[in-house]
PASEBA-1860 file (N, C-alpha, C; in nm, 3 decimals):
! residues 258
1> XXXXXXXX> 1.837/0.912/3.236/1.772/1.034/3.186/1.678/0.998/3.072 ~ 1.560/1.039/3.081/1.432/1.005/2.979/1.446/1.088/2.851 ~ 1.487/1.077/2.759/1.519/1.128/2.623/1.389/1.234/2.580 ~ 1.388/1.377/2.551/1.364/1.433/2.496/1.434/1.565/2.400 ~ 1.327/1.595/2.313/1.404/1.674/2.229/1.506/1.783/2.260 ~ 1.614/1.823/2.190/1.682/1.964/2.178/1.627/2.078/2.109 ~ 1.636/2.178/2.238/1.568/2.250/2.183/1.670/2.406/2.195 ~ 1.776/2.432/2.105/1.834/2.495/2.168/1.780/2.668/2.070
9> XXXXXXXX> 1.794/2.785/2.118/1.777/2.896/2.053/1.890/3.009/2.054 ~ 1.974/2.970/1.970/2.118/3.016/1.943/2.134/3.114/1.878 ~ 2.068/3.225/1.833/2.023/3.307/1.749/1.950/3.416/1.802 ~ 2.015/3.518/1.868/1.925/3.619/1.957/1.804/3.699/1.829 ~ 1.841/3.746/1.726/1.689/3.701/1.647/1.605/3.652/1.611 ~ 1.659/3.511/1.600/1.555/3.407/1.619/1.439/3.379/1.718 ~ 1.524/3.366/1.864/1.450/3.394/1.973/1.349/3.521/2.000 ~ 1.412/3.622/1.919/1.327/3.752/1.986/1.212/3.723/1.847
17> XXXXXXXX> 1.182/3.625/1.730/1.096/3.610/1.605/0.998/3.513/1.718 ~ 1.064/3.416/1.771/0.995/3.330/1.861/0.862/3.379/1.962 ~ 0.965/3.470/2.044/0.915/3.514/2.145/0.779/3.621/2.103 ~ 0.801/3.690/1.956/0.705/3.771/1.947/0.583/3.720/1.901 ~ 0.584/3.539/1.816/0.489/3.485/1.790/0.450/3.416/1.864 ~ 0.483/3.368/1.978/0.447/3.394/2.108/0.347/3.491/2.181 ~ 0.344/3.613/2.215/0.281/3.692/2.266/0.191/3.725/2.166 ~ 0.180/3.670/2.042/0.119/3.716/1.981/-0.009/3.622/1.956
25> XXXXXXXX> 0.006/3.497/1.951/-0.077/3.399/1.947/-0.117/3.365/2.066 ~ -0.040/3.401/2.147/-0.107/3.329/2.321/-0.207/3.449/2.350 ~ -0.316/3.388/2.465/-0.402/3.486/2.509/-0.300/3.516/2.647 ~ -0.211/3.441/2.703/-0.164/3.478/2.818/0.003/3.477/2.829 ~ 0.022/3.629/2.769/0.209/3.606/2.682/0.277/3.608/2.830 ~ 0.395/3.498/2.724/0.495/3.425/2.859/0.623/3.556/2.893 ~ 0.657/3.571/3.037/0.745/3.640/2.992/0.892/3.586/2.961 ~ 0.971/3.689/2.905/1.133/3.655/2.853/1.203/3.555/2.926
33> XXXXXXXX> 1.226/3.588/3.077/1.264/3.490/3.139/1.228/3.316/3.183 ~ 1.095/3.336/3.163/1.055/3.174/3.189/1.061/3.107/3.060 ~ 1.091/3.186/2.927/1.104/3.131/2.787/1.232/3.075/2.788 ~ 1.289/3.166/2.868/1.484/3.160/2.797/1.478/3.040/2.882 ~ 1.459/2.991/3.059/1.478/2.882/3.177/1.486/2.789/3.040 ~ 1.332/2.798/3.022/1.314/2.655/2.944/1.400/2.624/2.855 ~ 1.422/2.694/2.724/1.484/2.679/2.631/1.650/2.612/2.660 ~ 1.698/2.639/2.782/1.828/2.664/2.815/1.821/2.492/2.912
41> XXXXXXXX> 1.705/2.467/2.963/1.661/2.372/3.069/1.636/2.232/3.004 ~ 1.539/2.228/2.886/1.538/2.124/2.840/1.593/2.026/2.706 ~ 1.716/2.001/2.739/1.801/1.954/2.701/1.854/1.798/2.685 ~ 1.752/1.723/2.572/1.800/1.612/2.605/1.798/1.547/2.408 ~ 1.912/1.488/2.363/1.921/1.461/2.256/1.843/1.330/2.227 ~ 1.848/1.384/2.093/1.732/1.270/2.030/1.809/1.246/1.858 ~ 1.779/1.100/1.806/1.837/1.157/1.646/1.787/1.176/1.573 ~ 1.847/1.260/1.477/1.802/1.308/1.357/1.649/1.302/1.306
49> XXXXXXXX> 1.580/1.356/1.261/1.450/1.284/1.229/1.465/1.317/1.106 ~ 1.354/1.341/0.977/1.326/1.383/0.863/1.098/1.394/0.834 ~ 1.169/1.526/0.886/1.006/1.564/0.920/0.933/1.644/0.851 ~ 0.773/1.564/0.808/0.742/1.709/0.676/0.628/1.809/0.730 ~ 0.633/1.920/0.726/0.499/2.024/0.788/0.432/2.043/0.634 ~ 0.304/2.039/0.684/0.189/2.049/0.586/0.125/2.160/0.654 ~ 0.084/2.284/0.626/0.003/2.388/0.646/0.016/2.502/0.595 ~ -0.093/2.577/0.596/-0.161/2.689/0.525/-0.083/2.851/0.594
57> XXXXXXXX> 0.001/2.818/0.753/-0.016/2.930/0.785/0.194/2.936/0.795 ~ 0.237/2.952/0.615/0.320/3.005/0.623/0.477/3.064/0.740 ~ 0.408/3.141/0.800/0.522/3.264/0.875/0.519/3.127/1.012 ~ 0.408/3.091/1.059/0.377/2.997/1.188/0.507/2.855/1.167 ~ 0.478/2.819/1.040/0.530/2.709/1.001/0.683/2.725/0.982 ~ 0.736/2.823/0.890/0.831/2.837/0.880/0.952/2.868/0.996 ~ 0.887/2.973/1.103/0.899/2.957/1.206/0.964/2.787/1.295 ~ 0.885/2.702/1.297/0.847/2.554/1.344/1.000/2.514/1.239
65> XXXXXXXX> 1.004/2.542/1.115/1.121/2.431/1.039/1.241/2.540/1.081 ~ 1.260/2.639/1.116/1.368/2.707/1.163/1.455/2.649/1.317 ~ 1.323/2.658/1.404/1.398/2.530/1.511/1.450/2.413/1.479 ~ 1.314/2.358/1.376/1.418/2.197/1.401/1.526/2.163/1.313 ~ 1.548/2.306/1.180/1.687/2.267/1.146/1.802/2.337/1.241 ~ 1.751/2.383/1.318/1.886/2.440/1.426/1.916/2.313/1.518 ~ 1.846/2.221/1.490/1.852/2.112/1.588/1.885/1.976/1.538 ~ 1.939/2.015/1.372/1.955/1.908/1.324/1.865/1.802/1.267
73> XXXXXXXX> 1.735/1.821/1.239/1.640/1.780/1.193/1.622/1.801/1.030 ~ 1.581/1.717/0.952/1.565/1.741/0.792/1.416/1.746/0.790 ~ 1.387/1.898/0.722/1.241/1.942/0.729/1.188/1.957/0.565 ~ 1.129/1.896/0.524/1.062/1.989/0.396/0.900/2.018/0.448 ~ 0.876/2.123/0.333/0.746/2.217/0.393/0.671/2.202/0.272 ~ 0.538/2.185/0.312/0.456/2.086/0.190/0.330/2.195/0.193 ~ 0.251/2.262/0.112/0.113/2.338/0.156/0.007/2.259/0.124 ~ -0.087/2.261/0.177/-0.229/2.174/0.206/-0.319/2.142/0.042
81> XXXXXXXX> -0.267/2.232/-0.031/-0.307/2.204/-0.193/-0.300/2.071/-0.252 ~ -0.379/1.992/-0.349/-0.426/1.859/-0.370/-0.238/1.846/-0.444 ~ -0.201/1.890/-0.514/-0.036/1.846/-0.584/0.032/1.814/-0.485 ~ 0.068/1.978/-0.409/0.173/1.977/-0.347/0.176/1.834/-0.228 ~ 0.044/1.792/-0.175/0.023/1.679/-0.115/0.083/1.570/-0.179 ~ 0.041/1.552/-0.278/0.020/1.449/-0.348/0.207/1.409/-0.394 ~ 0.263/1.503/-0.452/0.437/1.516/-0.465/0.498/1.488/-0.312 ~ 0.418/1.553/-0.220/0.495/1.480/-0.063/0.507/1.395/-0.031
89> XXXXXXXX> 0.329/1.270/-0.038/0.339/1.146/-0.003/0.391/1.050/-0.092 ~ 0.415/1.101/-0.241/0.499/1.040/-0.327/0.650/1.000/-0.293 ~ 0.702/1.113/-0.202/0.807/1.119/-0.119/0.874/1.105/0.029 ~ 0.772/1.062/0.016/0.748/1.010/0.193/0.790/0.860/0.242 ~ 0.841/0.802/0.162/0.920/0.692/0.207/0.995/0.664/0.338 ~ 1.085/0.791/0.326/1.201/0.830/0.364/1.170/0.937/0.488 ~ 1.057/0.962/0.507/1.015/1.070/0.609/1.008/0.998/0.734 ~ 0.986/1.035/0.821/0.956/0.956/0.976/0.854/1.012/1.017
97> XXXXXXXX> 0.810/1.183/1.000/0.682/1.233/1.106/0.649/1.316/0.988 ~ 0.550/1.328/1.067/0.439/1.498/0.995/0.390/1.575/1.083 ~ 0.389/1.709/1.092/0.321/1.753/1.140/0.235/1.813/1.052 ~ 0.090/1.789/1.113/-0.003/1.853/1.025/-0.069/2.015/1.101 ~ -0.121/2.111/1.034/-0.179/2.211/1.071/-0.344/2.205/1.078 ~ -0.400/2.091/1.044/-0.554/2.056/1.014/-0.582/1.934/1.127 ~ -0.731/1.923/1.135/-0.768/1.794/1.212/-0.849/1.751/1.099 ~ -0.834/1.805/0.982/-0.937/1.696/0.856/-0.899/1.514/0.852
105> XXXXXXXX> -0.983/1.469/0.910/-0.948/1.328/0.939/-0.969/1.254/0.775 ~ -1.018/1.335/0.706/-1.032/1.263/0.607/-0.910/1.256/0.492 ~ -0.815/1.343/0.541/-0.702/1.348/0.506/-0.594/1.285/0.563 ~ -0.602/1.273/0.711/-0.498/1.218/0.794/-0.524/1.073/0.761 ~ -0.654/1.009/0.749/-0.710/0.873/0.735/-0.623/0.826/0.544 ~ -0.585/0.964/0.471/-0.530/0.913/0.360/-0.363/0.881/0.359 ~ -0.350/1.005/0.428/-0.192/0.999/0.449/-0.119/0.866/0.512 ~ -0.221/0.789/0.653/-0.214/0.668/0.731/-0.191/0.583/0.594
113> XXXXXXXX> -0.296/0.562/0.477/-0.336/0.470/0.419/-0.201/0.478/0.289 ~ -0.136/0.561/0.245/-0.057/0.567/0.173/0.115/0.545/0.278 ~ 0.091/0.595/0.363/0.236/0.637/0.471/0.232/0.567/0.633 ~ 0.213/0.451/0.642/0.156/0.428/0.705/0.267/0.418/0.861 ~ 0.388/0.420/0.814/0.475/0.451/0.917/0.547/0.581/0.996 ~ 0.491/0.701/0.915/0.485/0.808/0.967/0.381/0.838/1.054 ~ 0.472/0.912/1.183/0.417/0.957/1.276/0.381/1.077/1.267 ~ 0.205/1.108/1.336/0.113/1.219/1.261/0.142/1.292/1.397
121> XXXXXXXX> 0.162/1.463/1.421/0.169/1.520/1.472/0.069/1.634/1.477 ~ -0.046/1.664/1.519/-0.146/1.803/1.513/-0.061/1.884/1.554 ~ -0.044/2.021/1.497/-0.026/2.130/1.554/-0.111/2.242/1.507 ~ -0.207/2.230/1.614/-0.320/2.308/1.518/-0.372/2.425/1.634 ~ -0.440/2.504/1.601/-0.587/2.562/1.697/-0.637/2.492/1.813 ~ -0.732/2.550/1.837/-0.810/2.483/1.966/-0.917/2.438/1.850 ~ -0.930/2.296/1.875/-1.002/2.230/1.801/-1.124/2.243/1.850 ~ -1.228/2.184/1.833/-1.365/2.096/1.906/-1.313/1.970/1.886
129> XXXXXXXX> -1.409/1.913/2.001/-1.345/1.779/2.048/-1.430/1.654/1.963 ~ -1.486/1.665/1.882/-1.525/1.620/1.780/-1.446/1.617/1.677 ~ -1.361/1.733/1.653/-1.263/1.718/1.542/-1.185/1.618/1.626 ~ -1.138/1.695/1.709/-0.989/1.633/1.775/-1.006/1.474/1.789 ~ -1.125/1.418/1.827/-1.169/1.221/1.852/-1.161/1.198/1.708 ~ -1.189/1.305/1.590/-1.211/1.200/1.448/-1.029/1.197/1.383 ~ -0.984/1.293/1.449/-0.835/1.303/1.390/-0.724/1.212/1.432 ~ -0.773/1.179/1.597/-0.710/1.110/1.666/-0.725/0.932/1.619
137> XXXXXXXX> -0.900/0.938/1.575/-0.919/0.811/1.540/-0.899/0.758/1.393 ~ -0.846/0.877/1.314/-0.818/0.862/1.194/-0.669/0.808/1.165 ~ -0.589/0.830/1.283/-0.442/0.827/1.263/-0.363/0.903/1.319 ~ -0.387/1.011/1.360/-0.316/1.113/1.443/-0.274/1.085/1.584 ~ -0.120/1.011/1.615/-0.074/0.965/1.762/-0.055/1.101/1.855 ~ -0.040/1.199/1.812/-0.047/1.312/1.931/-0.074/1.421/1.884 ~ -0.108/1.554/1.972/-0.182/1.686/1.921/-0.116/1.790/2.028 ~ -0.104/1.918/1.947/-0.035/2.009/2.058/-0.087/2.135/2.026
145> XXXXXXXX> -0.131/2.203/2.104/-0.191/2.357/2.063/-0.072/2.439/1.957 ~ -0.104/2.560/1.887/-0.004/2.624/1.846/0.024/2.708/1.965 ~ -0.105/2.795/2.035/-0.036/2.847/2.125/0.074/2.836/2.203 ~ 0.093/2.705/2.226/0.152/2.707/2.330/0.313/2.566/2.280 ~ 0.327/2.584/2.123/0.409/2.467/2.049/0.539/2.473/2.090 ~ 0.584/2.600/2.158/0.750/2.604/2.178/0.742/2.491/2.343 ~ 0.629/2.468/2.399/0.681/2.393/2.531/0.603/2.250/2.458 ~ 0.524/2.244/2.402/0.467/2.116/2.339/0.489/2.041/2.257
153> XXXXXXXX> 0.561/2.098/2.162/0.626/2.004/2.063/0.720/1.916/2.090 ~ 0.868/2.004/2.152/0.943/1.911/2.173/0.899/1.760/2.271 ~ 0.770/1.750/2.343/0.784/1.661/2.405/0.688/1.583/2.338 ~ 0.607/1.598/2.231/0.536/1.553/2.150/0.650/1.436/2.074 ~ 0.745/1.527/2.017/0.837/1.466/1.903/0.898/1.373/2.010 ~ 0.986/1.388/2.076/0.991/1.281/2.204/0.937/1.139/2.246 ~ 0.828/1.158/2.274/0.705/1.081/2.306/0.669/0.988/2.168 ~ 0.721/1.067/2.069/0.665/0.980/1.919/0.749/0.901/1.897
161> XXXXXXXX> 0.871/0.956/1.894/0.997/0.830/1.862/0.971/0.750/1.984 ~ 0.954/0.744/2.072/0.948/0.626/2.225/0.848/0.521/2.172 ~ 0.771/0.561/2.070/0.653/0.450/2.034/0.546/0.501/2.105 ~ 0.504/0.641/2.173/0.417/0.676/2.264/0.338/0.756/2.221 ~ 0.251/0.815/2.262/0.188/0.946/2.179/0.162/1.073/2.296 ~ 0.144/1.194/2.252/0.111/1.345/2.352/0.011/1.371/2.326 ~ -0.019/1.455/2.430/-0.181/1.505/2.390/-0.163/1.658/2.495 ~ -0.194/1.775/2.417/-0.155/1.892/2.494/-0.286/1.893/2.617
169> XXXXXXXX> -0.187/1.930/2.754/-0.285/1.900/2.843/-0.444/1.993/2.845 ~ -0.465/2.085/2.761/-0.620/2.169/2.795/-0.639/2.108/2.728 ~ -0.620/1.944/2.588/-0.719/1.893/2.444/-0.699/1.790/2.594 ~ -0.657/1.712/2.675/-0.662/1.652/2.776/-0.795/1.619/2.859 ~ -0.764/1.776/2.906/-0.898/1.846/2.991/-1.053/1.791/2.890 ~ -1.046/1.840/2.781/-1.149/1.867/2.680/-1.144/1.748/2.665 ~ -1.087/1.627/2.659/-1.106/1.511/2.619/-1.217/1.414/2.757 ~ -1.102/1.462/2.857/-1.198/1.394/2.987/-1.366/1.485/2.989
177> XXXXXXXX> -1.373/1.564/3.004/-1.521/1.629/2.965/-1.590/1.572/2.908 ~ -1.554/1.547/2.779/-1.647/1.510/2.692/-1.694/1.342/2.732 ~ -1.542/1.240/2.746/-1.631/1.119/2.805/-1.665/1.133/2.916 ~ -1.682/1.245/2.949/-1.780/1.230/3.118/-1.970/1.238/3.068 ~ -1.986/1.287/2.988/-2.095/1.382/2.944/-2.174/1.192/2.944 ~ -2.306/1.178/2.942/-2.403/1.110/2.974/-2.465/1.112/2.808 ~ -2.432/0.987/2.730/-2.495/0.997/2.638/-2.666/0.987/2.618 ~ -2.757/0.976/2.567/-2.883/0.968/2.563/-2.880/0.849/2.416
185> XXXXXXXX> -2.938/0.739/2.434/-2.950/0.606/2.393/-3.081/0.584/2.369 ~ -3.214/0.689/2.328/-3.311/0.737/2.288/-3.365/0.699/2.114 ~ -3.209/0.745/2.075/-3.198/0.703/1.920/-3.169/0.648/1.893 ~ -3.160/0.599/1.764/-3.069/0.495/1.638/-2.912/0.544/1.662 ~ -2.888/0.679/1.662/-2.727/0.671/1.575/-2.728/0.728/1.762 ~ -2.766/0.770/1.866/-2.741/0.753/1.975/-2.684/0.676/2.065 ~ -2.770/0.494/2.017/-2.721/0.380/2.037/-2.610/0.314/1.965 ~ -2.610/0.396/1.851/-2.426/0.326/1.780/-2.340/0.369/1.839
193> XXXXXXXX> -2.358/0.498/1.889/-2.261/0.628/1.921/-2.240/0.550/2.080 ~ -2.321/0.507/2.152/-2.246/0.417/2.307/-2.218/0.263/2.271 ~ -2.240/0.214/2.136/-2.196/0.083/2.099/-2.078/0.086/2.048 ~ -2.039/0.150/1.933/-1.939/0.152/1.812/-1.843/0.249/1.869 ~ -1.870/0.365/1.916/-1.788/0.526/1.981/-1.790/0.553/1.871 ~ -1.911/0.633/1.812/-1.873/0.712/1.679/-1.812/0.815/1.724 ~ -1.806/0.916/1.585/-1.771/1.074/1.638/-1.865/1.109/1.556 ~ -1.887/1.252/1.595/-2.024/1.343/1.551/-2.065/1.318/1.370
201> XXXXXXXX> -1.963/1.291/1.304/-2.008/1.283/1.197/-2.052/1.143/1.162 ~ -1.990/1.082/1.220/-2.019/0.941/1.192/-2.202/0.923/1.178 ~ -2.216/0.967/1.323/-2.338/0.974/1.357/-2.466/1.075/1.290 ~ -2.385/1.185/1.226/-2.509/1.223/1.141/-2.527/1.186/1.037 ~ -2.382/1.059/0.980/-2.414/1.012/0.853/-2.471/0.851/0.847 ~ -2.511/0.837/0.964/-2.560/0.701/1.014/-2.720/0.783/1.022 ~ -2.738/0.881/1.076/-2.849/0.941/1.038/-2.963/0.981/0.928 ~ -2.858/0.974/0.837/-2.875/1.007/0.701/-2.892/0.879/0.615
209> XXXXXXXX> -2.848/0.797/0.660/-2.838/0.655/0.582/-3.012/0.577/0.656 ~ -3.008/0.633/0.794/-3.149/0.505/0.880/-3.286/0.628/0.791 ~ -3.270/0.741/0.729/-3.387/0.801/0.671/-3.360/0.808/0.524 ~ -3.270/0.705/0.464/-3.296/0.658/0.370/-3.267/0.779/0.241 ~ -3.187/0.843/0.329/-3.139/0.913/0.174/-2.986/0.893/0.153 ~ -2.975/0.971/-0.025/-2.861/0.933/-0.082/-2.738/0.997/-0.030 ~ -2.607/0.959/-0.126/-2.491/1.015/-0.005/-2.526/1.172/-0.067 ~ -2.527/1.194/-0.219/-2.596/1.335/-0.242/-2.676/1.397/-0.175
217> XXXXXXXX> -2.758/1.376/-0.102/-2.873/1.468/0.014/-2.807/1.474/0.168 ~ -2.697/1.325/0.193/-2.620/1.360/0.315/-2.533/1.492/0.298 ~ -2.465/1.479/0.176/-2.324/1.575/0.164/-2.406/1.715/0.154 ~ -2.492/1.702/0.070/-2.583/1.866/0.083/-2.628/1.916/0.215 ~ -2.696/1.808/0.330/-2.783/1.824/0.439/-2.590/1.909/0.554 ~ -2.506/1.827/0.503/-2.379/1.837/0.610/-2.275/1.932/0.564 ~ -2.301/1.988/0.467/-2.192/2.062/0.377/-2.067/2.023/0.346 ~ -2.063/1.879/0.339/-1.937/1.762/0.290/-1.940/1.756/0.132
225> XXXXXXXX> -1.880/1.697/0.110/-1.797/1.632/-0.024/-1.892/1.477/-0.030 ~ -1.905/1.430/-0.128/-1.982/1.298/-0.124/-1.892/1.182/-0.148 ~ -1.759/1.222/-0.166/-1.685/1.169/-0.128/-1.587/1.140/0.050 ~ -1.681/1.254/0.111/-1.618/1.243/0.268/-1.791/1.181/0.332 ~ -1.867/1.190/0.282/-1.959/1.095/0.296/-1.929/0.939/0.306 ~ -1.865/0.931/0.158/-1.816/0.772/0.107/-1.715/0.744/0.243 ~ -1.646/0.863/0.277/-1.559/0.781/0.389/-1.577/0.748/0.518 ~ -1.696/0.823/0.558/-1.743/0.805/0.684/-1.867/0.673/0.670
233> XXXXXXXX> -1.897/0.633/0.572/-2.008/0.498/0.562/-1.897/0.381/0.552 ~ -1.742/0.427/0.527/-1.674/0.295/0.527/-1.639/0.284/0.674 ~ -1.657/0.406/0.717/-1.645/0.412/0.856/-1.696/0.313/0.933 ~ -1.826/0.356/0.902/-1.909/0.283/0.950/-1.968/0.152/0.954 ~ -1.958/0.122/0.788/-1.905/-0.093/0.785/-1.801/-0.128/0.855 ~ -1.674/-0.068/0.903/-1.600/-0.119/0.940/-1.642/-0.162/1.115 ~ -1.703/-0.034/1.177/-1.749/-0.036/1.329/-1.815/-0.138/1.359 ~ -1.902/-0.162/1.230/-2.063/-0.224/1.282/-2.048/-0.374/1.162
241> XXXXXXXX> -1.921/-0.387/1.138/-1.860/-0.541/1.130/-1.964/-0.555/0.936 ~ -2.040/-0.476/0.901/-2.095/-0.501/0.778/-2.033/-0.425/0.631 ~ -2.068/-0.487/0.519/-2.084/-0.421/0.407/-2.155/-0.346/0.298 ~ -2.282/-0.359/0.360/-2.410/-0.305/0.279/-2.488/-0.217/0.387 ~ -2.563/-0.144/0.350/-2.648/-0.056/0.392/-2.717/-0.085/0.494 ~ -2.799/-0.203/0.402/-2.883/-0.256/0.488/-2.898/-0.364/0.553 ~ -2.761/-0.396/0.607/-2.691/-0.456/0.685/-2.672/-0.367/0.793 ~ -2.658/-0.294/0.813/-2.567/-0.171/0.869/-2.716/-0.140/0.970
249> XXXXXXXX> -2.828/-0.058/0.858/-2.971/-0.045/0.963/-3.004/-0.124/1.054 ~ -3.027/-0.254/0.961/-3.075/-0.415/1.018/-2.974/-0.383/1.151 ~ -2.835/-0.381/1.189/-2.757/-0.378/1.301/-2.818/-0.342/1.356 ~ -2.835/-0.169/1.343/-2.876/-0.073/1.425/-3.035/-0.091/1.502 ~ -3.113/-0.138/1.433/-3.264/-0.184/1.463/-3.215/-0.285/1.536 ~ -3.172/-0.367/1.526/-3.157/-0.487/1.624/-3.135/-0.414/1.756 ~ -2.991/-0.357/1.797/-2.950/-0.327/1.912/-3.045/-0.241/1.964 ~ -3.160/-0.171/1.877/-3.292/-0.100/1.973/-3.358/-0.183/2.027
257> XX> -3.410/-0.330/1.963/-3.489/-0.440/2.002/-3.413/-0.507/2.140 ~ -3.324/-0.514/2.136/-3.227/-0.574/2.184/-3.253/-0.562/2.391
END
């Protein structure tokens, strides 16, 4: 038998708190009976974890740490604010996963860099698939809609302890789409983008760098931080194997000559 999570709902209030944030967040509410099959159906133990949720949306979240301490899981609940972060990964030794509520890669890329053995969990929105490639490439091993988190998670958390990662099947769909799409190799940050695999930002800040302005006129032109500037140009030495600027162009001009 292939090990996945317990998911049991022992608590006829609980379930009926479940079920209503459920119909409430889905565009297509499940009914009672195919909730309860499952709940009752997928049954397979896993141990203990010590898992921290980071997000903004309260009642959603709290919700999320109510299952997994019915399941024997150690949860603390962290909000997206620069402290309360900052006191988590201070404490994060001892953690094993996260689930995050954001695809800010520029955050997940910090949490990797401080925590580097915790496993990153999205449980977010329907992203764009631009977020979802920079979150994924920032550090994030699997992603699961909220809509749809009571059948996605548990096999997410599953899949993470195996050493494996999930990916909810419509960010799936949206994923194959997008590498189907026919890039155009016309441009400068066009041709990095089928050399290096940027993601969208990468590429408008590779944009911003081949017309020679500062990270101040990028972060203004993109409505970033010039510090999420700074992180996407380390990005970008790292892709394109350089350390300087104009190293980095010089690359890029070459592979047009090329």
């Amino acid at each position: 038998m292939s090990p996945v999570f317990p998911l049991f709902i022992e608590s006829d209030e609980l379930f009926s708190l479940t079920l209503c944030f459920i119909r409430k967040v889905s565009s297509k509410p499940r009914p009672l009976q195919s909730i309860h099959l499952y709940t009752n159906a997928k049954t397979i133990t896993l141990l203990p974890l010590h898992i921290t949720i980071i997000g903004a949306d309260t009642t959603f979240m709290n919700l999320v740490a109510q299952l997994l301490r019915a399941n024997q899981h150690k949860v603390t609940m962290a909000s997206p604010d620069p402290k309360s972060i900052a006191s988590t990964l201070h404490a994060m030794k001892e953690n094993d996963m996260l689930l995050l509520e954001s695809c800010d890669a520029v955050f997940i890329s910090t949490i990797r860099q401080k925590s580097s053995h915790n496993k990153i969990i999205l449980l977010v929105e329907q992203p764009s698939t631009d977020e979802l490639v920079e979150a994924l490439q920032s550090g994030a091993c699997s992603a699961c809609l909220k809509s749809n988190w009571l059948l996605e998670l548990p096999e997410a958390i599953a899949q993470c302890q195996e050493g494996l990662s999930y990916l909810s099947p419509m960010l799936t769909t949206q994923l194959i789409l997008f590498l189907r799409q026919t890039n155009d190799t016309s441009s400068p940050q066009q041709t990095a983008i089928a050399k290096w695999g940027l993601v969208k930002r990468e590429a408008q800040v590779l944009q911003g760098l081949m017309k020679e302005k500062t990270y101040g006129e990028i972060a203004h032109d993109l409505h970033i931080s010039i510090n999420t500037v700074r992180h996407y140009v380390k990005c970008l030495y790292k892709k394109a194997a350089v350390n300087k600027r104009k190293h980095l162009i010089a690359k890029v001009l070459a592979m047009l000559e090329a």
